[in-house]
Steps between C-alpha positions, in 0.01 A plus 500: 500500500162631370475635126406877541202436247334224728149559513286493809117527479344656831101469492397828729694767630640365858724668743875655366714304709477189262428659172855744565687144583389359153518821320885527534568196324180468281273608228146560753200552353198567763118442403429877526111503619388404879194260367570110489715454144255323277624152346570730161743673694638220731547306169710817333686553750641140565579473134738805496667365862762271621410543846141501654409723832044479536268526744286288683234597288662407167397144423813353302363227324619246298398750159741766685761293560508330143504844329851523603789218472750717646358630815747409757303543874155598610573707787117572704502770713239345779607246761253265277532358201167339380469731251762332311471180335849359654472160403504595107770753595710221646424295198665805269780514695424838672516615858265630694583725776306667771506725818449313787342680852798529687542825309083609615495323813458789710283723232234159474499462904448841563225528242340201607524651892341803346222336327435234824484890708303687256261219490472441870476862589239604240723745374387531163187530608567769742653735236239443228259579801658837566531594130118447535423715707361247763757618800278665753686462795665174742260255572567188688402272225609673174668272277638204846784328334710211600822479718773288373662410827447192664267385176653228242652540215498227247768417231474336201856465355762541725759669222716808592172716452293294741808482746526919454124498592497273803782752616301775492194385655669299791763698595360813423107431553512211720316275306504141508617309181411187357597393146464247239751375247654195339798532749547553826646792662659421862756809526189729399272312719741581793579855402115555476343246744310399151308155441524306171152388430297400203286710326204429600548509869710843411195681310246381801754636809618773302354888542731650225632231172757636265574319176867503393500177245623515109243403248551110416200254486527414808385844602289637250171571665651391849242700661148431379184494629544140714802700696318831510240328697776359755566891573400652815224768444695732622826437313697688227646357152851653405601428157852653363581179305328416168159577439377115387609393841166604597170432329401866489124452417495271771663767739237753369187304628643407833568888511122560417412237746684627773713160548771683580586842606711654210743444301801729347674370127769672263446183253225395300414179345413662133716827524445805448158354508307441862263261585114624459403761810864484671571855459118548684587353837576746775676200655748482255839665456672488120848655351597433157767231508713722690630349762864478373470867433783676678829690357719245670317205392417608163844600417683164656297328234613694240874465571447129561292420175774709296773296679334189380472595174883619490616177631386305233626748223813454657507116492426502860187238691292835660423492863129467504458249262134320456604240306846313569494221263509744197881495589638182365193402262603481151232705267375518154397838427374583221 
């Protein structure tokens, strides 16, 4: 049973489906203002609370976390959680939650789809070109894009995300697939006649490569200038991941260069910031982080990050739990 005057700290406004669970059983109090909360803020907030909800964008620190001995679970609302220092979490005794893409599976592979498109077809291009006032008329070589059929898509991460993609541009494109990732794959590799390969032979054979890997150290600047140069010149970059995955300045020059076709990103490396003359390529499609932006998707992380934070006022081990063995450990807080 959950005391009535249990207090649950939500960082931005997020969709109702979560904050109406918690509200009927606790005291919410939502960071009114649509900017990034500033540490001040963060730090105000988790004092009054019991329970934690933040962003991706909210960097809970070991100076957050200490301001408050009683805080009970930091529930993120992102399928990452590298904004959160979980190992000093674990060390207080508090879980940290998250919410995990098998609730944006299908909003992430159909933005990704609609970036890989956009890119190959020019279509950004095309519409800023009509706003311009260019359009005189057809003309057989206006703005030649791409066909996806028959070329070959390359994945880097073979998650439910990748897996939504390679559906879409086999069965529904007729793309080939290849793919790269610590384990192998055999009932997708049937299912899409895909090849496991490394990633080097993946970025040279590949015409499209998608990156759909979390941010660890093992993939922080995964794609750099040495594998930018592996690229066929006529190949395109997808990045829905994390923006450090890729060395963006890197991915500017071979842009410049021409070392490769295009590319299409809704993550940065230094967000909201971009990398020096990105936003100046013609070659380039960008969307602000939105990827996971659909009603469904939105909302299904909502409900689930509430229903994490519920369990564990009720006594309960939540479902998407990031760090297990903060169930068992005995803690000093202080």
């Amino acid at each position: 049973m959950i005391h009535r005057k249990t207090k649950v700290f939500v960082t931005r406004k997020i969709p109702g489906a979560g904050l109406q669970l918690l509200q009927k059983q606790c005291l919410v109090k939502v960071y009114p203002h649509d900017n990034i909360i500033s540490e001040q803020e963060l730090i105000r907030g988790v004092r009054w609370c019991d329970a934690l909800l933040c962003l991706l964008t909210d960097k809970i620190t070991k100076k957050v976390i200490d301001v408050n001995p009683r805080l009970k679970i930091i529930a993120n609302y992102a399928i990452g959680y590298d904004n959160i220092d979980v190992k000093y979490a674990t060390e207080k005794g508090i879980p940290v939650t998250n919410t995990p893409n098998e609730f944006i599976t299908d909003a992430v592979a159909e933005h990704t789809f609609a970036l890989m498109l956009a890119v190959t077809k020019r279509i950004v291009e095309s519409d800023r070109f009509i706003r311009k006032g260019k359009y005189k008329g057809w003309a057989p070589m206006l703005l030649l894009g791409t066909e996806l059929k028959g070329k070959t898509l390359g994945i880097i991460g073979l998650g439910r995300i990748g897996s939504g993609v390679a559906e879409r541009a086999s069965h529904g494109m007729g793309a080939k697939v290849l793919y790269y990732d610590v384990k192998r794959n055999l009932p997708f590799e049937k299912k899409y006649h895909a090849i496991k390969t490394s990633i080097q032979d993946l970025l040279t054979k590949s015409d499209i490569v998608t990156v759909h890997v979390p941010l660890l150290k093992s993939t922080y600047h995964l794609i750099g200038r040495k594998e930018l140069a592996m690229m066929k010149k006529t190949a395109y970059l997808i990045n829905t991941s994390r923006g450090p995955v890729i060395d963006e300045e890197a991915l500017v020059q071979a842009l410049q260069k021409k070392k490769i076709a295009g590319a299409a990103l809704d993550v940065y490396e230094k967000e909201p910031h971009l990398a020096k003359g990105l936003e100046k390529l013609k070659n380039v499609v960008l969307t602000p982080h939105t990827a996971s932006a659909t009603i469904e998707a939105r909302s299904a992380m909502s409900e689930m990050a509430a229903r994490n934070i519920l369990a564990v006022l009720q006594g309960k081990r939540p479902p998407q739990l990031v760090n297990p063995e903060v169930y068992g450990k005995k803690v000093q807080r202080k």
